[in-house]
N, CA, C and O atoms as a Tinker XYZ file with bonds, in Angstrom:
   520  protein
     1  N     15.091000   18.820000  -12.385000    73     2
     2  CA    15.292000   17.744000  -13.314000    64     1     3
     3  C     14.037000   16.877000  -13.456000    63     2     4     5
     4  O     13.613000   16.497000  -14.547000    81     3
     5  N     13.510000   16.609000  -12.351000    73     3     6
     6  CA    12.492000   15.671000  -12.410000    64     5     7
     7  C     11.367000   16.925000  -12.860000    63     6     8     9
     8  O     11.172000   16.712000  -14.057000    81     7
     9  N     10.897000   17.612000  -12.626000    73     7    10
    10  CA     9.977000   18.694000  -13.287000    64     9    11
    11  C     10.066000   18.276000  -15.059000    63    10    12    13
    12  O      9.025000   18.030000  -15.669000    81    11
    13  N     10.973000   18.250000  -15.521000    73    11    14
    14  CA    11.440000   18.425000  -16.896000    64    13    15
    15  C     10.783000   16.798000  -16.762000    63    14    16    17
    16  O      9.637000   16.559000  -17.141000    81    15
    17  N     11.541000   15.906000  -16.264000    73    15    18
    18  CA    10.444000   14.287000  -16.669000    64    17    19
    19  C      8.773000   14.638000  -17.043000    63    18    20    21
    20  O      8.166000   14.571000  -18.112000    81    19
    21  N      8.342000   15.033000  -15.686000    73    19    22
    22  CA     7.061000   14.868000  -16.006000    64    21    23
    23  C      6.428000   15.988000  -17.190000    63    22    24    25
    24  O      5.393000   15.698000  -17.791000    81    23
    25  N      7.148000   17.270000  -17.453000    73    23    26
    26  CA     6.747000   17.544000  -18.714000    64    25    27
    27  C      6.331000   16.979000  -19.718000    63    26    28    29
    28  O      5.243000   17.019000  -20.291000    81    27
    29  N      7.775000   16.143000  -20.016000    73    27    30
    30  CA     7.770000   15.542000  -21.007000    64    29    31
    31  C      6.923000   14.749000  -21.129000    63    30    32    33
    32  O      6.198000   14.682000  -22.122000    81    31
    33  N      6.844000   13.824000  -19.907000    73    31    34
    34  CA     5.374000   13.116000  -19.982000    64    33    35
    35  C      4.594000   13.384000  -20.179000    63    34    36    37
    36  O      3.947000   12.699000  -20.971000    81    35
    37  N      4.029000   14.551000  -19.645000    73    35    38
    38  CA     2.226000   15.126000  -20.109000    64    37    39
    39  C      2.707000   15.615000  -21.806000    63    38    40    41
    40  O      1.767000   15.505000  -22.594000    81    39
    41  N      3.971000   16.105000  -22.404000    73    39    42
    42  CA     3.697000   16.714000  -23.574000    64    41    43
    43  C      3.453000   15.416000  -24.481000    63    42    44    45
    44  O      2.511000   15.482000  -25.270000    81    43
    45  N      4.038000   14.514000  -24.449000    73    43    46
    46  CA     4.147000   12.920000  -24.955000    64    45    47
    47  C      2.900000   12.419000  -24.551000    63    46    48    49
    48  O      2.671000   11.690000  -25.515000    81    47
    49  N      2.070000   12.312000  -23.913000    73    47    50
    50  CA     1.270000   11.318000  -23.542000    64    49    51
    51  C     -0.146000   12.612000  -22.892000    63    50    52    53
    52  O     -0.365000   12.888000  -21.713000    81    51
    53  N     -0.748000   13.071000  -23.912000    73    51    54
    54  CA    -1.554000   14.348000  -23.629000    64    53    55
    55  C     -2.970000   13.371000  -23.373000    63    54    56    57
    56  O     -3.956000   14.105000  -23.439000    81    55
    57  N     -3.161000   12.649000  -23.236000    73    55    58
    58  CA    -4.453000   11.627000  -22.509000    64    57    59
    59  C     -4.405000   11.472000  -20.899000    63    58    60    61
    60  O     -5.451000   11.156000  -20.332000    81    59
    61  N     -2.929000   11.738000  -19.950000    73    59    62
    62  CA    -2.726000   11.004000  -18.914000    64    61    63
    63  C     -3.524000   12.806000  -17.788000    63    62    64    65
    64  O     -3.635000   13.041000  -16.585000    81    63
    65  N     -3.754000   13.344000  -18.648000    73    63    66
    66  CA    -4.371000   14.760000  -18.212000    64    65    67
    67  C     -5.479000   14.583000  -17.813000    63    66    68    69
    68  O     -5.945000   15.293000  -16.921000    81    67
    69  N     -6.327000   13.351000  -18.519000    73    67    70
    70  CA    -8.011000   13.023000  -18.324000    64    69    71
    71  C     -8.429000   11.961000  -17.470000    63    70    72    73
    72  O     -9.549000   11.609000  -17.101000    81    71
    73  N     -6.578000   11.261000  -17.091000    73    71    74
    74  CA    -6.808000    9.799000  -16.106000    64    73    75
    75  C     -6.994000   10.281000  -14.719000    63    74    76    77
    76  O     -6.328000   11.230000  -14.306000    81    75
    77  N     -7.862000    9.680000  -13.981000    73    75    78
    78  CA    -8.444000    9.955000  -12.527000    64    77    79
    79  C     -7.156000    9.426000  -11.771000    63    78    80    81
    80  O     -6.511000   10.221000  -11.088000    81    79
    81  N     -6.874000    8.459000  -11.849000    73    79    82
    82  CA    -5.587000    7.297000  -11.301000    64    81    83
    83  C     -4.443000    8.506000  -11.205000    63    82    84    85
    84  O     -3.914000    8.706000  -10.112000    81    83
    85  N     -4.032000    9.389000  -12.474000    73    83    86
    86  CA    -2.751000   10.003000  -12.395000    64    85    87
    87  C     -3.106000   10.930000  -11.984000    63    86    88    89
    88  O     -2.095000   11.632000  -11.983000    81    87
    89  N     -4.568000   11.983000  -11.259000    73    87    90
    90  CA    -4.523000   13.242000  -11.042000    64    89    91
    91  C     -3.828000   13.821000   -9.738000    63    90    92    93
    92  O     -3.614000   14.990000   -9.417000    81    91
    93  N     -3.526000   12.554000   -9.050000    73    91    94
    94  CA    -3.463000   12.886000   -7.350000    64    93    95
    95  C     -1.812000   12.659000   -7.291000    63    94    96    97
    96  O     -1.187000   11.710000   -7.765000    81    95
    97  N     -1.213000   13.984000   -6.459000    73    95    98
    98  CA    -0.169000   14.879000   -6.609000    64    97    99
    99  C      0.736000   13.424000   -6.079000    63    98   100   101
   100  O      1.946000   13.275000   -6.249000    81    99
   101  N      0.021000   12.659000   -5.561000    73    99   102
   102  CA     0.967000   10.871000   -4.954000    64   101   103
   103  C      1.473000   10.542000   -6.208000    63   102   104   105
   104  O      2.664000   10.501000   -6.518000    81   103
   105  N      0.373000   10.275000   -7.014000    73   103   106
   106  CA     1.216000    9.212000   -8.281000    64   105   107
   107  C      2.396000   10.377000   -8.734000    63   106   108   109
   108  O      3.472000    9.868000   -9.049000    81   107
   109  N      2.341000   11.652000   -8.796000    73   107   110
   110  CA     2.898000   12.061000   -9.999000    64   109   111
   111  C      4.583000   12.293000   -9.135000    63   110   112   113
   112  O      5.635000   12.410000   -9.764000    81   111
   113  N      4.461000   12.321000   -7.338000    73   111   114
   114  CA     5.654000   11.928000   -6.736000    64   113   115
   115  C      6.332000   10.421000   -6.535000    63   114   116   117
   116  O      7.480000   10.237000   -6.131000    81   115
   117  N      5.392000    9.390000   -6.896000    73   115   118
   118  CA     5.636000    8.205000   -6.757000    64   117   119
   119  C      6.428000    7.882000   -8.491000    63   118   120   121
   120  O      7.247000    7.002000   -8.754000    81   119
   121  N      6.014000    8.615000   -9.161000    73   119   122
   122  CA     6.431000    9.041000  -10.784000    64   121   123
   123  C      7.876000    9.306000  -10.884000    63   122   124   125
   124  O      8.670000    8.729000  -11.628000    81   123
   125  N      8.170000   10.437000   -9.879000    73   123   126
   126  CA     9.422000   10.899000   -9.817000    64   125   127
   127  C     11.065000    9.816000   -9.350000    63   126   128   129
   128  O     12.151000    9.565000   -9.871000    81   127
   129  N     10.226000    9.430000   -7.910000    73   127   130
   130  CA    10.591000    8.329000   -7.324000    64   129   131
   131  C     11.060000    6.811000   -8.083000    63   130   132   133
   132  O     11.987000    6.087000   -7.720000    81   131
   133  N     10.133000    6.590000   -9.224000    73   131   134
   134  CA    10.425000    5.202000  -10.347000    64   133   135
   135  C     11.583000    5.978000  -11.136000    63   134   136   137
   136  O     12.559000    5.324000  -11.504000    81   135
   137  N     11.518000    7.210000  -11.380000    73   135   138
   138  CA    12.379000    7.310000  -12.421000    64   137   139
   139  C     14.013000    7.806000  -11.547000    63   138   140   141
   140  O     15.120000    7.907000  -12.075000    81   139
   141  N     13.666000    8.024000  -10.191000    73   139   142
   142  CA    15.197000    7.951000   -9.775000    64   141   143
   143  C     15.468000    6.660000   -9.294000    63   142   144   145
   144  O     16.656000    6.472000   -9.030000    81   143
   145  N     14.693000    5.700000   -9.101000    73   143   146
   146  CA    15.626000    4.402000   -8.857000    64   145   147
   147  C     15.974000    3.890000  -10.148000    63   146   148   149
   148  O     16.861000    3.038000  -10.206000    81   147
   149  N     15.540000    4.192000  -10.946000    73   147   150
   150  CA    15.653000    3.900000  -12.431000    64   149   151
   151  C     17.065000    4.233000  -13.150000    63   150   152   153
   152  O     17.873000    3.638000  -13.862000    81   151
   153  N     16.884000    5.785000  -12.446000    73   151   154
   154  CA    19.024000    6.430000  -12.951000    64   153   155
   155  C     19.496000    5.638000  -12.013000    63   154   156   157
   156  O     20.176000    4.791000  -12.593000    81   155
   157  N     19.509000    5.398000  -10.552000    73   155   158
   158  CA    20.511000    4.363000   -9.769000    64   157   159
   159  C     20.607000    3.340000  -10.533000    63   158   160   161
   160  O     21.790000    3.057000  -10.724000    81   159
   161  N     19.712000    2.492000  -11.181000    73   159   162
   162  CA    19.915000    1.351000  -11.548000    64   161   163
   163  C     21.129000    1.708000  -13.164000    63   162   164   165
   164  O     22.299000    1.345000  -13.284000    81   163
   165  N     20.592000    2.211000  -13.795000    73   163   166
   166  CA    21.551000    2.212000  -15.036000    64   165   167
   167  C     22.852000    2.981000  -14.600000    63   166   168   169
   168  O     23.798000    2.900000  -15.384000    81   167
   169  N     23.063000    3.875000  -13.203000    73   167   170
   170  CA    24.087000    4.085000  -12.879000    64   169   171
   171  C     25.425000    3.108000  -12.261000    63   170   172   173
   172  O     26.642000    3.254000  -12.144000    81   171
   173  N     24.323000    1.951000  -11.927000    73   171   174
   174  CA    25.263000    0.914000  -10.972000    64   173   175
   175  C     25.512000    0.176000  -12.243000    63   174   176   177
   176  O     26.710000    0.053000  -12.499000    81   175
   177  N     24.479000   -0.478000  -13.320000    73   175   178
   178  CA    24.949000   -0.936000  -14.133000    64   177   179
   179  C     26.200000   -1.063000  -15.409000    63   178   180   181
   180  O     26.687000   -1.969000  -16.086000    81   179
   181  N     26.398000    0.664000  -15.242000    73   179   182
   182  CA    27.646000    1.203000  -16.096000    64   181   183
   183  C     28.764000    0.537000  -15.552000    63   182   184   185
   184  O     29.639000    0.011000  -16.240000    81   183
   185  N     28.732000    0.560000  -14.088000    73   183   186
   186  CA    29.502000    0.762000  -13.330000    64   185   187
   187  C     30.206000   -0.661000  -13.117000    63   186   188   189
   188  O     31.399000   -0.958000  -13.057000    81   187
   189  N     28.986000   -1.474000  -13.021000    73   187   190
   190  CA    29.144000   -3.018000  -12.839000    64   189   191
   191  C     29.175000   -3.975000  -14.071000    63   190   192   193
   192  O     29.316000   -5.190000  -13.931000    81   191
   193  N     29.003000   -3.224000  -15.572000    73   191   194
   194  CA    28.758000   -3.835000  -16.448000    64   193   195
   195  C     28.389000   -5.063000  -16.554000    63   194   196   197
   196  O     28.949000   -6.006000  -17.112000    81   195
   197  N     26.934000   -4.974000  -15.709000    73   195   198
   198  CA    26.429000   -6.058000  -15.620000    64   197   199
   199  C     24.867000   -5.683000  -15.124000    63   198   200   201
   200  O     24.707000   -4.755000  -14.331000    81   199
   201  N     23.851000   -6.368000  -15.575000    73   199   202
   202  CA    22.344000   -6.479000  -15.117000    64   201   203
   203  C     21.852000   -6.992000  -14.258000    63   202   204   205
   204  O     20.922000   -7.797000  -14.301000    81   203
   205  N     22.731000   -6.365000  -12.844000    73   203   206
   206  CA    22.213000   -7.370000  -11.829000    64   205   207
   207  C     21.256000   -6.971000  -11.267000    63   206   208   209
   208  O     21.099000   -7.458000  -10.148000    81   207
   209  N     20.305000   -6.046000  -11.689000    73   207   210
   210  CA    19.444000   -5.128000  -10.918000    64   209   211
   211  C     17.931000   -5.328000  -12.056000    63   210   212   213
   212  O     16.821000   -4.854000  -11.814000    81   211
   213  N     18.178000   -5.869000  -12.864000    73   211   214
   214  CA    17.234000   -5.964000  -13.882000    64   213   215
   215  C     15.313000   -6.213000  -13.259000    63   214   216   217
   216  O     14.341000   -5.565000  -13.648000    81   215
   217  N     15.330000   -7.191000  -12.370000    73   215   218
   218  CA    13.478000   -7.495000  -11.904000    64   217   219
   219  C     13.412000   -5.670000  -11.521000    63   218   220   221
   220  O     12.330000   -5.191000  -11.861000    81   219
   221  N     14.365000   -4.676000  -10.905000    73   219   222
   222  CA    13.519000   -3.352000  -10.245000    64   221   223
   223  C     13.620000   -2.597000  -11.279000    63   222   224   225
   224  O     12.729000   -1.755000  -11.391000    81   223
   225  N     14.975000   -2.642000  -12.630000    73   223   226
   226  CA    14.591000   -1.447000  -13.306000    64   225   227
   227  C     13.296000   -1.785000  -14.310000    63   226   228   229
   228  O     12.551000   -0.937000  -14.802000    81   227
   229  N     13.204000   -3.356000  -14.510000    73   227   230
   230  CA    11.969000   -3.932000  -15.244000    64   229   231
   231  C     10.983000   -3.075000  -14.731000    63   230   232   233
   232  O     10.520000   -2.310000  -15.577000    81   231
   233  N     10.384000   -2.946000  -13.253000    73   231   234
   234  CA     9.367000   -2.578000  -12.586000    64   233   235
   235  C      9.127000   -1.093000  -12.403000    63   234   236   237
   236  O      8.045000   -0.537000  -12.213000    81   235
   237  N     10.363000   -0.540000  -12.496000    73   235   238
   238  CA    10.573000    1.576000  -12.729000    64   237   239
   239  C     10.072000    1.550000  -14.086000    63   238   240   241
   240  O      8.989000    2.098000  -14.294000    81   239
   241  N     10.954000    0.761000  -15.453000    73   239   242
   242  CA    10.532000    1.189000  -16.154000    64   241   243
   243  C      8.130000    0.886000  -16.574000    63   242   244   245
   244  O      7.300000    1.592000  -17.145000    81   243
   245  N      8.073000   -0.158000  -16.041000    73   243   246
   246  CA     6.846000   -0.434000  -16.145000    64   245   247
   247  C      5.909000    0.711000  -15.414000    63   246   248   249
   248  O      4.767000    1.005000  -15.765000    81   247
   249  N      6.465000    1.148000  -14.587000    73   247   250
   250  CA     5.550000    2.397000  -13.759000    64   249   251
   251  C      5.310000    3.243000  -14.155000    63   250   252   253
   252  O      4.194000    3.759000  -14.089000    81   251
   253  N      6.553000    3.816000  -14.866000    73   251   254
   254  CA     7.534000    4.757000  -15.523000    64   253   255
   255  C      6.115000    5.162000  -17.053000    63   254   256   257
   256  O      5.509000    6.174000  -17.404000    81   255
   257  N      6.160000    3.767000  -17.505000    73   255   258
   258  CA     5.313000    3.655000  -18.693000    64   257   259
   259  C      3.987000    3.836000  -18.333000    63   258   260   261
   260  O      3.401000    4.616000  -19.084000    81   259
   261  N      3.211000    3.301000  -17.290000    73   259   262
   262  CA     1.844000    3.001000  -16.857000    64   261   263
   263  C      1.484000    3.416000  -15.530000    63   262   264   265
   264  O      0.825000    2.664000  -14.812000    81   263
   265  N      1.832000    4.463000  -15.172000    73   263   266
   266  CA     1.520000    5.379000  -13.738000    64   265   267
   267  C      0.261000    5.212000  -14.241000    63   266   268   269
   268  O     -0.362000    4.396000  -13.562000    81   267
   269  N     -0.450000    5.713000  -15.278000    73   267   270
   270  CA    -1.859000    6.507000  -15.344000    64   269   271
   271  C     -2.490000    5.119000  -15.190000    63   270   272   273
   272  O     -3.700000    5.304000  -15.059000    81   271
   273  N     -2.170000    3.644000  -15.142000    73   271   274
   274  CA    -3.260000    3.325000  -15.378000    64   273   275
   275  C     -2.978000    2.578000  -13.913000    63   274   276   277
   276  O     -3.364000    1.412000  -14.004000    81   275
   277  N     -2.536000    2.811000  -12.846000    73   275   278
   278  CA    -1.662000    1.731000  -11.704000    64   277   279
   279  C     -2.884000    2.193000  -10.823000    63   278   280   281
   280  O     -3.604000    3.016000  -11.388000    81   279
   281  N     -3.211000    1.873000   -9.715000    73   279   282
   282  CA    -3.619000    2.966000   -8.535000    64   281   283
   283  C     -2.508000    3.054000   -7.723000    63   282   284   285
   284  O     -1.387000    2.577000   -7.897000    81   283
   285  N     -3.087000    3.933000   -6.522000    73   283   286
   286  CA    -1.418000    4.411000   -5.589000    64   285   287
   287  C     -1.084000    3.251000   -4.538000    63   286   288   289
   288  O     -0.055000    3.053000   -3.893000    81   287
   289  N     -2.089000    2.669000   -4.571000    73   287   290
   290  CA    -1.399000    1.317000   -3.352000    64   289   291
   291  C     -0.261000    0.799000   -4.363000    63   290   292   293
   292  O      0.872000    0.526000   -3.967000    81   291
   293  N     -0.708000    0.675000   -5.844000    73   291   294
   294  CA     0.183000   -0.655000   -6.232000    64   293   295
   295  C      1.308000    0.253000   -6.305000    63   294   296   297
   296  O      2.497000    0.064000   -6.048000    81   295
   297  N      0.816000    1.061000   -6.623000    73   295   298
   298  CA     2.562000    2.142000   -6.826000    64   297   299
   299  C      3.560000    1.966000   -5.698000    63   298   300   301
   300  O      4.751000    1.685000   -5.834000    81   299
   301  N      2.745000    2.221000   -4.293000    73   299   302
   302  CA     3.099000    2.475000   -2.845000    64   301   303
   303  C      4.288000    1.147000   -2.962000    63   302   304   305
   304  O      5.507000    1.315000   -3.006000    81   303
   305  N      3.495000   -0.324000   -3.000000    73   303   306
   306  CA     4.046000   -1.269000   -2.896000    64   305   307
   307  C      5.340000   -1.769000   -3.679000    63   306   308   309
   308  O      6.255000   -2.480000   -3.263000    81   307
   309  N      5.199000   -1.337000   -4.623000    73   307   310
   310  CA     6.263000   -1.628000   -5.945000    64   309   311
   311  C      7.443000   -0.718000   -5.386000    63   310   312   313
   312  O      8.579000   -1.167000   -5.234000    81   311
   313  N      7.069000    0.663000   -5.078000    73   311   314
   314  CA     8.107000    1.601000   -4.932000    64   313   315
   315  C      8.900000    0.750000   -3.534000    63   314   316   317
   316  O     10.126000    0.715000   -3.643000    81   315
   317  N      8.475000    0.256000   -2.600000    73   315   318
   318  CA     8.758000   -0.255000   -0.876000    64   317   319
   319  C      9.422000   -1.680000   -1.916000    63   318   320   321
   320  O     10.651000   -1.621000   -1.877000    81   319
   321  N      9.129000   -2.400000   -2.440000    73   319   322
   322  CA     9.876000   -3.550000   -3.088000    64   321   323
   323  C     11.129000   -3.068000   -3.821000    63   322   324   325
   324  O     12.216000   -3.643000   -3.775000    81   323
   325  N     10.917000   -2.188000   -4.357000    73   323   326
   326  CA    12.251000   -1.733000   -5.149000    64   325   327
   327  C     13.088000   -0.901000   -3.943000    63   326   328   329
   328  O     14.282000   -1.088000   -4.176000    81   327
   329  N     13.010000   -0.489000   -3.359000    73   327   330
   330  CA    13.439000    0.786000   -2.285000    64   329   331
   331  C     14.420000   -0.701000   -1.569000    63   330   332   333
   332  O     15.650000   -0.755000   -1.556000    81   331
   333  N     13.837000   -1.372000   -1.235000    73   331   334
   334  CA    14.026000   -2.872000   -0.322000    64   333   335
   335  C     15.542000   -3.226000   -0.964000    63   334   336   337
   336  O     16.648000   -3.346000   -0.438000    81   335
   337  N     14.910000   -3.371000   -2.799000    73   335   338
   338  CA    16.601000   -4.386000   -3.767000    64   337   339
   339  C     17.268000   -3.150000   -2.981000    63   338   340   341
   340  O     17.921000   -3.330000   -1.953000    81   339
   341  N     17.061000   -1.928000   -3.524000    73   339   342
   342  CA    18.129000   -1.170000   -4.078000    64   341   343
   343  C     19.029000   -0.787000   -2.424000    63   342   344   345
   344  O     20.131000   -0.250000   -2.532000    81   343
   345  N     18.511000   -1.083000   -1.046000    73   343   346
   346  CA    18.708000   -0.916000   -0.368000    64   345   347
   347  C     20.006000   -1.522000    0.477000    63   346   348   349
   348  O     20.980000   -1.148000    1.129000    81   347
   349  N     19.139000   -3.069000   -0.131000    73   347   350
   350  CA    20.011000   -4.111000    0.048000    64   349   351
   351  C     21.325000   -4.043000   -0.619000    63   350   352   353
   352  O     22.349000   -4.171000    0.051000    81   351
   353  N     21.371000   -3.828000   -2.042000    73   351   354
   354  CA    22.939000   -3.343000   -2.352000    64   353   355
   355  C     23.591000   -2.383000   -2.377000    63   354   356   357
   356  O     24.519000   -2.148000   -3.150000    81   355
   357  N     23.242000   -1.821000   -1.663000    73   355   358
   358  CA    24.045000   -0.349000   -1.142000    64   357   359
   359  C     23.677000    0.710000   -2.516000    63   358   360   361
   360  O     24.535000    1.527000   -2.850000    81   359
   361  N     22.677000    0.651000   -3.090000    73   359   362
   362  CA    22.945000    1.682000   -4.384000    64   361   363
   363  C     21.723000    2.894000   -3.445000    63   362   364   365
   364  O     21.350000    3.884000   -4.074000    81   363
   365  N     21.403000    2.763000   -2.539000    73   363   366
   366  CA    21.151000    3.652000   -1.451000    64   365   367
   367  C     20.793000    3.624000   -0.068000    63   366   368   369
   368  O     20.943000    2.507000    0.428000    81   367
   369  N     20.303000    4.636000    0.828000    73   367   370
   370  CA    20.006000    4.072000    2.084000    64   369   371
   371  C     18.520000    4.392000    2.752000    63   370   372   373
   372  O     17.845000    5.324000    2.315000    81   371
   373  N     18.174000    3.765000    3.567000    73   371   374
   374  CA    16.875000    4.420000    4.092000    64   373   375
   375  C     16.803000    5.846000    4.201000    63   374   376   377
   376  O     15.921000    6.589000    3.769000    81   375
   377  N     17.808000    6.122000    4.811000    73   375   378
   378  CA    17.804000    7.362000    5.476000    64   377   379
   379  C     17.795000    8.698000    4.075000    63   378   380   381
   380  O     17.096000    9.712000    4.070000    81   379
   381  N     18.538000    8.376000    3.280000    73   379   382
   382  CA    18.901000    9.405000    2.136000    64   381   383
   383  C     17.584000    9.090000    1.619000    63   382   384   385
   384  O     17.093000   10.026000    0.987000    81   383
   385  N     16.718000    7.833000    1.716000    73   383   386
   386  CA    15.527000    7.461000    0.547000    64   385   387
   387  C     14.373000    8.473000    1.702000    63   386   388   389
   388  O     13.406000    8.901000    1.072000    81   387
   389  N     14.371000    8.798000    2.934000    73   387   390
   390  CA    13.106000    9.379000    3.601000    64   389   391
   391  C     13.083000   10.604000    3.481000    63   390   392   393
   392  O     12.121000   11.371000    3.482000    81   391
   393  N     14.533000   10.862000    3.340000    73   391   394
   394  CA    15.169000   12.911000    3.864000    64   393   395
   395  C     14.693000   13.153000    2.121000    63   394   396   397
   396  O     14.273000   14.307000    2.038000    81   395
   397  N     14.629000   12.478000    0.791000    73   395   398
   398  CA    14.488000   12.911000   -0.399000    64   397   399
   399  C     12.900000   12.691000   -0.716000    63   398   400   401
   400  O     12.318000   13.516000   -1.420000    81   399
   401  N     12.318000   11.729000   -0.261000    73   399   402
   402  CA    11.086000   11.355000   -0.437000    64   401   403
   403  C     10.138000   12.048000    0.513000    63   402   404   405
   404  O      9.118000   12.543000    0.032000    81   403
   405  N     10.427000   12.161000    2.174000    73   403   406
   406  CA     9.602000   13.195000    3.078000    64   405   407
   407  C      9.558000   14.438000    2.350000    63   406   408   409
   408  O      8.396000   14.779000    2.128000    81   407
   409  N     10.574000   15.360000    1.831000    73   407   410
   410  CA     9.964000   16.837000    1.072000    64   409   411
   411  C      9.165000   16.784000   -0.212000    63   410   412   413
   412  O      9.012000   17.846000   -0.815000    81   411
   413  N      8.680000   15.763000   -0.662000    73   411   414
   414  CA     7.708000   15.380000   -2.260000    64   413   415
   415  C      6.854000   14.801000   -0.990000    63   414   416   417
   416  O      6.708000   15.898000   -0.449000    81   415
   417  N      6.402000   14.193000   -0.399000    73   415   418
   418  CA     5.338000   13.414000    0.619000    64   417   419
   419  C      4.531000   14.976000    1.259000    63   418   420   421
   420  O      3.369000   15.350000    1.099000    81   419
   421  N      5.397000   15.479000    1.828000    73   419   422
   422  CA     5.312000   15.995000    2.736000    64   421   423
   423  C      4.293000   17.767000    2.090000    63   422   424   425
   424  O      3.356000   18.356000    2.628000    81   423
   425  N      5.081000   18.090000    0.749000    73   423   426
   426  CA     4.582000   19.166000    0.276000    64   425   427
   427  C      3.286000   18.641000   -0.724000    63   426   428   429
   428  O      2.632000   19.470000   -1.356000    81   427
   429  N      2.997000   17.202000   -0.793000    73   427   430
   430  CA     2.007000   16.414000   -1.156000    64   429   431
   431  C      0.622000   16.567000   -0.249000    63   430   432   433
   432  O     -0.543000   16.774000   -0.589000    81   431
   433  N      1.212000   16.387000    0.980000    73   431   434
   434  CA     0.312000   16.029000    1.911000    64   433   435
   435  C     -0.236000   17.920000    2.505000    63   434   436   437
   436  O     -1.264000   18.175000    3.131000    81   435
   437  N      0.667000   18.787000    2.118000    73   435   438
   438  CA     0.214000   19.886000    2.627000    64   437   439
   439  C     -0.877000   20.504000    1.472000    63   438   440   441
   440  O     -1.922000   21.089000    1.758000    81   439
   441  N     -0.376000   20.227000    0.097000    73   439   442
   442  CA    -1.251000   21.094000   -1.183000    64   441   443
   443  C     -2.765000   20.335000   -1.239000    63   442   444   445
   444  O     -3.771000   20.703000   -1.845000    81   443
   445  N     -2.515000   18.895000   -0.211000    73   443   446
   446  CA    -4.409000   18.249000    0.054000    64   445   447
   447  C     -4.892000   18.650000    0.873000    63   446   448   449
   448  O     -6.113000   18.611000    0.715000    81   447
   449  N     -4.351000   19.410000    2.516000    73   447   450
   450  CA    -4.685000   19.597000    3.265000    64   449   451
   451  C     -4.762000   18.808000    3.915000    63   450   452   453
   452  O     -5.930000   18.734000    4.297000    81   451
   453  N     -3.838000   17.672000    4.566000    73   451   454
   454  CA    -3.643000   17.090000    4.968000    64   453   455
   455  C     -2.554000   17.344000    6.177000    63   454   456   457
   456  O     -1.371000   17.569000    5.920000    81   455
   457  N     -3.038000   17.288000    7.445000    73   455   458
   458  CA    -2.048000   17.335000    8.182000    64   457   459
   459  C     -0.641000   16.863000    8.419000    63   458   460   461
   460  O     -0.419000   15.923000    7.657000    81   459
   461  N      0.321000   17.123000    9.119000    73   459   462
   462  CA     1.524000   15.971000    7.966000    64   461   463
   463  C      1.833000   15.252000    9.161000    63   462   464   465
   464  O      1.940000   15.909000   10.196000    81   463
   465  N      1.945000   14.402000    9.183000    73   463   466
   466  CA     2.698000   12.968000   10.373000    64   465   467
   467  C      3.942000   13.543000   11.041000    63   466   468   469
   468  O      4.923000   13.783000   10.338000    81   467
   469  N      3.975000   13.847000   12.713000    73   467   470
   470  CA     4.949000   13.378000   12.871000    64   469   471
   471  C      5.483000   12.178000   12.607000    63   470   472   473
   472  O      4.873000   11.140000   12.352000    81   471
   473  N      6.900000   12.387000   12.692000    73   471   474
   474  CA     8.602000   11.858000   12.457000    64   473   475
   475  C      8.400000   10.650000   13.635000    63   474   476   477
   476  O      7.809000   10.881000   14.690000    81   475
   477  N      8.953000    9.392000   13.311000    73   475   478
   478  CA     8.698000    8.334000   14.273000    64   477   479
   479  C     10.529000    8.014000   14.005000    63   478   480   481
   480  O     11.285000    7.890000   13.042000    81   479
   481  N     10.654000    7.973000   16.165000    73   479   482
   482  CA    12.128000    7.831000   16.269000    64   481   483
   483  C     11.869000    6.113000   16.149000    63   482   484   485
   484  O     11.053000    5.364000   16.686000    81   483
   485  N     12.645000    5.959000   15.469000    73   483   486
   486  CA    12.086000    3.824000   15.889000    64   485   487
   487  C     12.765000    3.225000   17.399000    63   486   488   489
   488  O     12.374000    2.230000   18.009000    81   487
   489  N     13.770000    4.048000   17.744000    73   487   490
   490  CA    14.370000    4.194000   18.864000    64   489   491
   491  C     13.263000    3.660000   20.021000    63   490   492   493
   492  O     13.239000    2.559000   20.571000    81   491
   493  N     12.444000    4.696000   20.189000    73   491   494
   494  CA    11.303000    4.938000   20.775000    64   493   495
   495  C     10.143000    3.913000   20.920000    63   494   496   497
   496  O      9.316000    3.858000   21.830000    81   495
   497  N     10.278000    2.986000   19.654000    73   495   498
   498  CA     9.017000    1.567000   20.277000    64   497   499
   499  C      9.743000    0.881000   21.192000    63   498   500   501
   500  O     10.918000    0.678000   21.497000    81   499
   501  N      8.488000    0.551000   21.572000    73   499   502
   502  CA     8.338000   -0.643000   22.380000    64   501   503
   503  C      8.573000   -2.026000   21.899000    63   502   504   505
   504  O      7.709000   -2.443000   21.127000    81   503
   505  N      9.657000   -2.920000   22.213000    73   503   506
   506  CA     9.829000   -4.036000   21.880000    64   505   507
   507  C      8.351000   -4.784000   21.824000    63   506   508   509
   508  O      8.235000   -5.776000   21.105000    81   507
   509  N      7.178000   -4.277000   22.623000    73   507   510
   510  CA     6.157000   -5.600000   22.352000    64   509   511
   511  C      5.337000   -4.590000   20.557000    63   510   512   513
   512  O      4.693000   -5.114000   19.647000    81   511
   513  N      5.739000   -3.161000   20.709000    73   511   514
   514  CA     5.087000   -2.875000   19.428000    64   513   515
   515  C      5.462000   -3.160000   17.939000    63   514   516   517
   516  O      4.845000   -3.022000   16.883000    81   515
   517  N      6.832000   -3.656000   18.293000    73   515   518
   518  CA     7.659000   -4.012000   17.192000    64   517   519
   519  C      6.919000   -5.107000   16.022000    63   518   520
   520  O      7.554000   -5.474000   15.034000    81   519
């Protein structure tokens, strides 16, 4: 499904092919990522017939529109702010947001050659590392 998004994007927007900002395989998963908190949001909204979610889908759809011109920190950050609302009202959870986002990170980090991070139990810190 999300394959078919970003089609459409490059067939719609045949300039974002020449942007340096959108070439790196991050934005175009951080891409994917705006546009599924984006269906949560108009999904809760049906639901709630109401816009109570409006500052994050404002900010999906703004990403949504202007990946090519963002860099990946601001993306990084926006996505961790929205991840945060949507967290807070149950329209998902950490855990479902790492297990869906680690296999796009993860097959990201292998097609750069990038070694991939172990898994951190949080169990496992140290109260003074906290």
């Amino acid at each position: 499904m999300y394959e078919k998004i970003l089609r459409n994007i490059y067939k719609n927007n045949p300039t974002l092919g020449n942007n340096i900002m959108f070439q790196g395989p991050i934005s175009k998963s951080n891409l994917i990522l705006f546009k599924r908190y984006k269906d949560f949001i108009l999904k809760a909204n049906k639901i709630n017939f109401a816009n109570k979610y409006i500052e994050e889908y404002n900010m999906c759809d703004y990403m949504i529109n202007n990946i090519a011109t963002t860099t990946i920190d601001k993306q990084s950050r926006w996505l961790g702010y929205i991840q945060r609302g949507l967290i807070d009202v149950n329209l998902t959870t950490v855990k479902s947001e790492r297990e869906f986002s680690r296999n796009l990170f993860h097959k990201n980090y292998k097609d750069m050659g990038i070694t991939i991070p172990e898994s951190i139990n949080l169990s496992d810190i140290k109260e003074e590392d906290k």
